[in-house]
Wavefront OBJ file of the C-alpha trace (Angstrom):
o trace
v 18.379 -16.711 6.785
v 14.926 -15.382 5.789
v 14.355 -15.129 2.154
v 13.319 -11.642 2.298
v 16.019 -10.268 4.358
v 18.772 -12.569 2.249
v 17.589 -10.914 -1.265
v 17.546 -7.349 0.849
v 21.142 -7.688 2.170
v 21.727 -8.806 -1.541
v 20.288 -5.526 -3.286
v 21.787 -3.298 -0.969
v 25.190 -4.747 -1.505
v 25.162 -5.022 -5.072
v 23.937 -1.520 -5.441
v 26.956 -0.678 -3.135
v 28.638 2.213 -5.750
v 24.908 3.728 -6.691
v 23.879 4.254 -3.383
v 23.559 7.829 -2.572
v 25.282 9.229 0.945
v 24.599 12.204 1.842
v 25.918 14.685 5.165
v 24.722 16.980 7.319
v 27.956 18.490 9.133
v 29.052 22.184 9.828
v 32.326 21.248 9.645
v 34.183 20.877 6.036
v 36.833 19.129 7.277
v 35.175 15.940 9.126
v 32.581 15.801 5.502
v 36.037 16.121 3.453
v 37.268 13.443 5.521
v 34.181 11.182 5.767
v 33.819 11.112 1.634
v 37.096 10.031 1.118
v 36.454 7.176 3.627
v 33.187 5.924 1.876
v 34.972 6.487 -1.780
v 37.639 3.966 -0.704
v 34.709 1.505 0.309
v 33.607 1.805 -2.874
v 30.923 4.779 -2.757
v 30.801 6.507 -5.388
v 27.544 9.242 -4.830
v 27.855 12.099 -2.361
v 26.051 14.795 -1.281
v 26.643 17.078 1.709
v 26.019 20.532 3.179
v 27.805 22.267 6.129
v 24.224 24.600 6.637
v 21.885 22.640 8.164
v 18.930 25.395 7.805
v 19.292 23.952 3.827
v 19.533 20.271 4.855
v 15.713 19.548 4.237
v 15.734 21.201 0.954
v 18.310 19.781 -0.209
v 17.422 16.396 1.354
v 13.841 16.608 -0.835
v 15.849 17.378 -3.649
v 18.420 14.503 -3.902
v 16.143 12.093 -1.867
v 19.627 9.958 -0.424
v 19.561 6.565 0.583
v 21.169 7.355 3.578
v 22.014 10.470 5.663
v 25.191 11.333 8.137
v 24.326 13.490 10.755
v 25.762 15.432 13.305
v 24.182 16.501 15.773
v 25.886 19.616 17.566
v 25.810 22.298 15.137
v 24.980 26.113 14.930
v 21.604 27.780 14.268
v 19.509 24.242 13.309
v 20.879 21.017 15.354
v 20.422 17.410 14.313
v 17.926 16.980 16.790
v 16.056 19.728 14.861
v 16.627 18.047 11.770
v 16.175 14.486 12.553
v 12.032 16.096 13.768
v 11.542 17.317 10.514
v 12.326 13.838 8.755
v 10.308 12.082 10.841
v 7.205 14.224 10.184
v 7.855 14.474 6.580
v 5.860 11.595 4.677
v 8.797 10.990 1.958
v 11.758 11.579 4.677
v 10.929 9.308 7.639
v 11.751 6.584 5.152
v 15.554 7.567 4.989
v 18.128 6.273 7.700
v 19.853 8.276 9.136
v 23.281 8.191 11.356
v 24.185 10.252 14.038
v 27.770 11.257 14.258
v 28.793 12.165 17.536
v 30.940 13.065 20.104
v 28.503 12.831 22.582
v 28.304 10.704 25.223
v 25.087 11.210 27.190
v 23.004 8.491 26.865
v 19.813 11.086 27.107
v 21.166 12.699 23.818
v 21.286 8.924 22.064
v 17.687 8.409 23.222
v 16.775 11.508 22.149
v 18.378 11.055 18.593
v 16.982 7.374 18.871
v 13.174 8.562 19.559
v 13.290 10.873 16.812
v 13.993 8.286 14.359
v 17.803 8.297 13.993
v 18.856 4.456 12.998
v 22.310 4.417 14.175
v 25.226 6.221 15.729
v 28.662 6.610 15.088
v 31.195 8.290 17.686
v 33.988 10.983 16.408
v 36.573 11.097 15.670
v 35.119 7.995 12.935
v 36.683 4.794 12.145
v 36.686 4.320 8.401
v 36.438 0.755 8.450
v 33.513 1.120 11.292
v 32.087 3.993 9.083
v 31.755 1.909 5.994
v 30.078 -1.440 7.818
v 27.514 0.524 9.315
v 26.440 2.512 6.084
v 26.453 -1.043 4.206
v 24.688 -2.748 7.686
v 21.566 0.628 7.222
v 21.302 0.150 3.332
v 20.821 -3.280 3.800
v 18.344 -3.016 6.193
v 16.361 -0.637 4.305
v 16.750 -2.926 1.325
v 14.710 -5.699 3.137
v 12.090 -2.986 4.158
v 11.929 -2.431 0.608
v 11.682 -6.008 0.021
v 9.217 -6.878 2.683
v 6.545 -3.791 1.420
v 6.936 -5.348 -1.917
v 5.901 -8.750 -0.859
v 3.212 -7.120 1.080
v 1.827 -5.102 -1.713
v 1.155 -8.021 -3.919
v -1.286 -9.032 -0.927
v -2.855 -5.700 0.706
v -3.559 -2.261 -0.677
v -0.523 -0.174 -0.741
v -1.899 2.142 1.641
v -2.535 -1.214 4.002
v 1.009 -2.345 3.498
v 2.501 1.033 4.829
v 0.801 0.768 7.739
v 1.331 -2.487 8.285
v 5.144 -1.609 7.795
v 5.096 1.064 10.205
v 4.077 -0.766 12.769
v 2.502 2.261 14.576
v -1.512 1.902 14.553
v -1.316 -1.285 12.293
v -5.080 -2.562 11.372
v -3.803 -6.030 12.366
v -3.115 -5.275 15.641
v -6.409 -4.026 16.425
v -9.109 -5.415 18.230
v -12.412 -6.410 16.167
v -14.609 -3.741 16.202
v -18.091 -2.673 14.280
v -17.462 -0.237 11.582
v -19.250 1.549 8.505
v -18.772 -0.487 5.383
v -19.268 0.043 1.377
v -18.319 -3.202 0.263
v -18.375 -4.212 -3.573
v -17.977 -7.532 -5.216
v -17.381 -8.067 -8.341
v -17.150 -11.504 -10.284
v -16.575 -12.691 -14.067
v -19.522 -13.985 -15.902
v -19.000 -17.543 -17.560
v -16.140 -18.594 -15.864
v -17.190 -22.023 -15.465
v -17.842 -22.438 -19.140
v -14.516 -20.387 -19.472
v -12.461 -23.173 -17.723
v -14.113 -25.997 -19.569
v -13.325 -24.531 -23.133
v -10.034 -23.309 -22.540
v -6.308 -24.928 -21.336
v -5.692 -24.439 -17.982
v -2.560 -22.741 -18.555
v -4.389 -20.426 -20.442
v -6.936 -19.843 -17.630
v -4.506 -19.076 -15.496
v -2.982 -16.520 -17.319
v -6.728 -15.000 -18.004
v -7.635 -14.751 -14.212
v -4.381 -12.859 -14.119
v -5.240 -10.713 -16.554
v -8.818 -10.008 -15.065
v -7.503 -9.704 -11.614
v -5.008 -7.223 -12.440
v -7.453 -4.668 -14.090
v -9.811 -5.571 -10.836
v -6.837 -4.788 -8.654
v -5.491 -1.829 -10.730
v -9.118 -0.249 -10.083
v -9.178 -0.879 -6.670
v -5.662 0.977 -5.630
v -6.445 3.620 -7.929
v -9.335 4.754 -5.287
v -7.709 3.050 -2.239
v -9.696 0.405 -1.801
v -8.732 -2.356 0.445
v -8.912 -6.310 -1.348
v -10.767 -8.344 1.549
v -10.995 -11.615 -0.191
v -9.848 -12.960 -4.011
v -11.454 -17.016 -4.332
v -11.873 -18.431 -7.446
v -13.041 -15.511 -9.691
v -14.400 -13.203 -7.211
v -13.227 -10.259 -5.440
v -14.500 -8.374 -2.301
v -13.390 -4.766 -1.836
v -14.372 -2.763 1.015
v -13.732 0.859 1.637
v -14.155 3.386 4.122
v -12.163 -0.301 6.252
v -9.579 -0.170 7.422
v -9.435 3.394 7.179
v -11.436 6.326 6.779
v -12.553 7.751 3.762
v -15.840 10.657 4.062
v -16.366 9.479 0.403
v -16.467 6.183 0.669
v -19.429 5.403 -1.580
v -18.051 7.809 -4.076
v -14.962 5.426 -4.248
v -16.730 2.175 -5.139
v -18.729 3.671 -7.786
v -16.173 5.014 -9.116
v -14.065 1.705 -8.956
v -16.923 -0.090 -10.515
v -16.898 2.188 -13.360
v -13.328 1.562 -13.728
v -13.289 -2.133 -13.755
v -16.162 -2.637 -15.942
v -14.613 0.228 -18.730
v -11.121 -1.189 -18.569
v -12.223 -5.202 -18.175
v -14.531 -4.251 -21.538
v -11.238 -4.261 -23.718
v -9.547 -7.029 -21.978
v -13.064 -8.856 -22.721
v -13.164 -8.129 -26.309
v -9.745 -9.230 -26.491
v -10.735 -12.772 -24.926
v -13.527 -12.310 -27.955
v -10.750 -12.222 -30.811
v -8.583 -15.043 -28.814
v -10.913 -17.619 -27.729
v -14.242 -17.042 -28.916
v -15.571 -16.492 -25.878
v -18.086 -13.808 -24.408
v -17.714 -12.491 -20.874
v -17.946 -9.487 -18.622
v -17.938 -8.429 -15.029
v -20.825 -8.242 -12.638
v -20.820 -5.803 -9.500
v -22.438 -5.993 -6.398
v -22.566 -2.723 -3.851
v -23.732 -2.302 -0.647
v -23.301 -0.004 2.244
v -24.060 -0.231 6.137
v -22.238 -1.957 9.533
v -20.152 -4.561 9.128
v -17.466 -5.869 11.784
v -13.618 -5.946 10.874
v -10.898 -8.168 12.686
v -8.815 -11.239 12.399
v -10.917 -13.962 12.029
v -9.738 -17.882 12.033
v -7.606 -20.363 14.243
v -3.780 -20.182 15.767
v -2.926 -21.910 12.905
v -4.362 -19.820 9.892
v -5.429 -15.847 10.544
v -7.720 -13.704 7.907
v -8.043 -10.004 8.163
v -11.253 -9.694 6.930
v -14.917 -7.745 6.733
v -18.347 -10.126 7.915
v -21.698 -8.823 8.145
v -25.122 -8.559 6.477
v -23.692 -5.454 4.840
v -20.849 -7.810 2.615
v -23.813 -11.092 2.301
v -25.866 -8.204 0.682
v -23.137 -7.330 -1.513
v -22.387 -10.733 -2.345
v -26.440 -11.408 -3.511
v -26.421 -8.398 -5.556
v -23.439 -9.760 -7.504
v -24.779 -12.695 -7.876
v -27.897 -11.140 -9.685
v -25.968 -8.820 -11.640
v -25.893 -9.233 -15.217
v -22.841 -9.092 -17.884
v -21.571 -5.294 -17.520
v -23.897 -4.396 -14.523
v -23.854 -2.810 -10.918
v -26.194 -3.567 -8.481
v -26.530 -1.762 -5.874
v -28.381 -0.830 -2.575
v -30.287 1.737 -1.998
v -28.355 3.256 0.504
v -25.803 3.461 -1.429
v -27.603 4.818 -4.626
v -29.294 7.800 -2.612
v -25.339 8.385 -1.511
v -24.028 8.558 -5.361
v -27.149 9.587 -7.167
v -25.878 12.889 -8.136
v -23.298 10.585 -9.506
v -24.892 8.775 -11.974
v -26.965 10.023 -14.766
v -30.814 9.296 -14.678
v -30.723 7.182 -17.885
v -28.255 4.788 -16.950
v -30.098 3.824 -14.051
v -33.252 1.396 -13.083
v -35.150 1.140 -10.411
v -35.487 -3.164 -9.209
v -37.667 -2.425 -6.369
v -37.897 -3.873 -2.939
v -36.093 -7.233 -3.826
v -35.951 -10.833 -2.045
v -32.447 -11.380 -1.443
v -31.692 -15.144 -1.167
v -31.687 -16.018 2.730
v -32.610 -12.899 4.038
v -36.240 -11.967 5.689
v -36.252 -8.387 4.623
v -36.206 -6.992 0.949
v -33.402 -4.643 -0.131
v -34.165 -1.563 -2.694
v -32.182 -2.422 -5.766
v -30.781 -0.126 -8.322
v -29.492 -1.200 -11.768
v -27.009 0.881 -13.367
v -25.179 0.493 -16.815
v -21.804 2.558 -16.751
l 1 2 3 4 5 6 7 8 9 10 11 12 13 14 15 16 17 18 19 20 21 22 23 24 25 26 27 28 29 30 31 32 33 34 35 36 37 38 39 40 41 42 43 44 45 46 47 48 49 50 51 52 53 54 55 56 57 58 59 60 61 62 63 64 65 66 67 68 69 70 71 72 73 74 75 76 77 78 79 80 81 82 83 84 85 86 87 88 89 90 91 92 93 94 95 96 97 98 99 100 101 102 103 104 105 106 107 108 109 110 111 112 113 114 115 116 117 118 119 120 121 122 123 124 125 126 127 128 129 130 131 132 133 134 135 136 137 138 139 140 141 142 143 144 145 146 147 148 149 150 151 152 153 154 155 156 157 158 159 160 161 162 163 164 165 166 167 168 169 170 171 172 173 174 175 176 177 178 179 180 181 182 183 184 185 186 187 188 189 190 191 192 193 194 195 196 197 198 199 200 201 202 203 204 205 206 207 208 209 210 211 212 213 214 215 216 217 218 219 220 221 222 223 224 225 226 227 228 229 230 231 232 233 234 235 236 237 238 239 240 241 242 243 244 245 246 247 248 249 250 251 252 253 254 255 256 257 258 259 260 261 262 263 264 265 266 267 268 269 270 271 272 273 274 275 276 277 278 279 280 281 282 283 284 285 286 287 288 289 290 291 292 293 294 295 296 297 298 299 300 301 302 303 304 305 306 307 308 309 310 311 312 313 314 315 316 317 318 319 320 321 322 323 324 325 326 327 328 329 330 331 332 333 334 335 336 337 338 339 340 341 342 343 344 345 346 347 348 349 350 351 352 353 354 355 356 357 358 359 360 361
């Protein structure tokens, strides 16, 4: 069994008695019925309502881990509720079963393309009724699971698209796209590994990375690429953001404040002195799955991320470099004082110069 589905079906079961049920059914009877079921399998959190016009509230409110719905009932009917979920951002998320005396397999598609998980016909079997709430939480367990595995990997925002399946970046062709990418990398790491342990470098990169990443989901940035002690960031890819520049400036700000006391702890530690340097550009770069049928990397190329990359690479301790494209985009940004002017510079292996802009958060 996969790993990630065994430790799903695993939470989900062992969470049995916290997990919270809650129904949607106009009649008091069958929801009188159907909690005494599930409290005999061991459930011991239940919500209900017999007016569906207050189902959504009180869904929002109690947030359940599952919902029982039926689907004939006065004034608001499943299928009515069931739309709702789906096009609520926190509600789609929750399974829901259809309880049902219906037959028609038009109604089950129906219920089905709306987003219902399951169905259950009435009058319910308790032992039925109880495997397929256990079956749904355990499924949504190894969602869970799976978008937590992901996470560690790709931006939040990436993983939940990736987990909905529905206009996932992967699955898109390569295509030519507007770009701000940063990179930033630490200063003296070389001499860093050669002074210190390597379980203790380890543990540092962790420690810089995690700020670095921390910065980066904080303005939805997307992590193309972590090697050695370098990361590439790109934003505005796979998605679009209208303030896109606006984002990596003010990432940069926020991994060079909050690195600066990680740093001076390093200082106390290990005697050592080092800081991050940023590189920013903006312009075309193209965006698809690059590598062979053995190994596939989402990932950004383009002059646009080699530009980045130089700037980095001439950035000093504590310093973002950055085009000039993307300083005339930020300008009103940044305060005059902070900033110097490089000129038209040589980047290394390209034939044009690049205006360069210095700026000390």
């Amino acid at each position: 069994m996969d790993p990630a589905r065994r430790d799903g079906q695993r939470i989900a079961l062992g969470a049995l008695g916290n997990a919270l049920v809650m129904m949607v059914d106009d009649d008091p009877m069958v929801v009188e019925l159907t909690q005494a079921f599930l409290e005999k399998a061991g459930y011991r959190r239940f919500v209900s309502t017999s007016d569906a016009s207050a189902a959504i509230a009180l869904l929002l409110r109690e947030l359940p881990d599952v919902v029982l719905l039926d689907l004939n009932m006065p004034e608001v009917s499943g299928f009515e509720l069931l739309a709702k979920m789906r096009d609520d951002p926190v509600l789609k998320h929750i399974p829901a079963i259809v309880l049902t005396s219906e037959e028609d397999a038009r109604m089950r598609l129906k219920a089905l393309d709306l987003g219902a998980s399951d169905f259950l016909r009435k009058p319910v079997d308790p032992s039925e009724l109880a495997l397929r709430v256990r079956n749904t939480l355990a499924a949504r367990a190894h969602r869970e699971a799976v978008r937590k595995a992901f996470v560690r990997y790709v931006s939040p925002r990436l993983a939940e698209s990736i987990m909905s399946e529905a206009d996932a970046p992967f699955a898109s062709p390569p295509q030519r796209a507007e770009m701000v990418a940063l990179f930033a990398d630490l200063r003296g790491f070389t001499r860093l590994t050669e002074a210190i342990a390597v379980e203790q470098v380890v543990g540092m990169l962790n420690e810089y990375f995690t700020v670095l990443t921390e910065a980066t989901y904080r303005h939805e940035g997307t992590i193309f690429n972590m090697a050695g002690d370098s990361l590439l960031v790109g934003f505005n890819v796979p998605f679009l953001q209208a303030d896109a520049a606006e984002r990596a400036w003010r990432t940069a700000e926020d991994m060079l404040s909050n690195f600066g006391k990680v740093a001076a702890d390093w200082r106390v530690r290990h005697g050592i002195s080092t800081g991050v340097g940023i590189g920013i550009c903006q312009g075309q770069v193209i965006i698809g799955n690059v590598g062979s049928p053995h190994y596939m990397s989402y990932t950004v190329i383009g002059n646009t991320v080699n530009t980045a990359a130089r700037l980095k690479e001439m950035a000093l301790m504590g310093e973002v470099l950055v085009s000039g494209t993307l300083y005339d985009t930020i300008r009103r940004l940044v305060p005059p004082e902070r900033v110097e002017s490089r000129g038209a510079v040589a980047l290394r292996g390209k034939s044009e110069t690049v205006r360069v802009y210095a700026i000390r958060p």
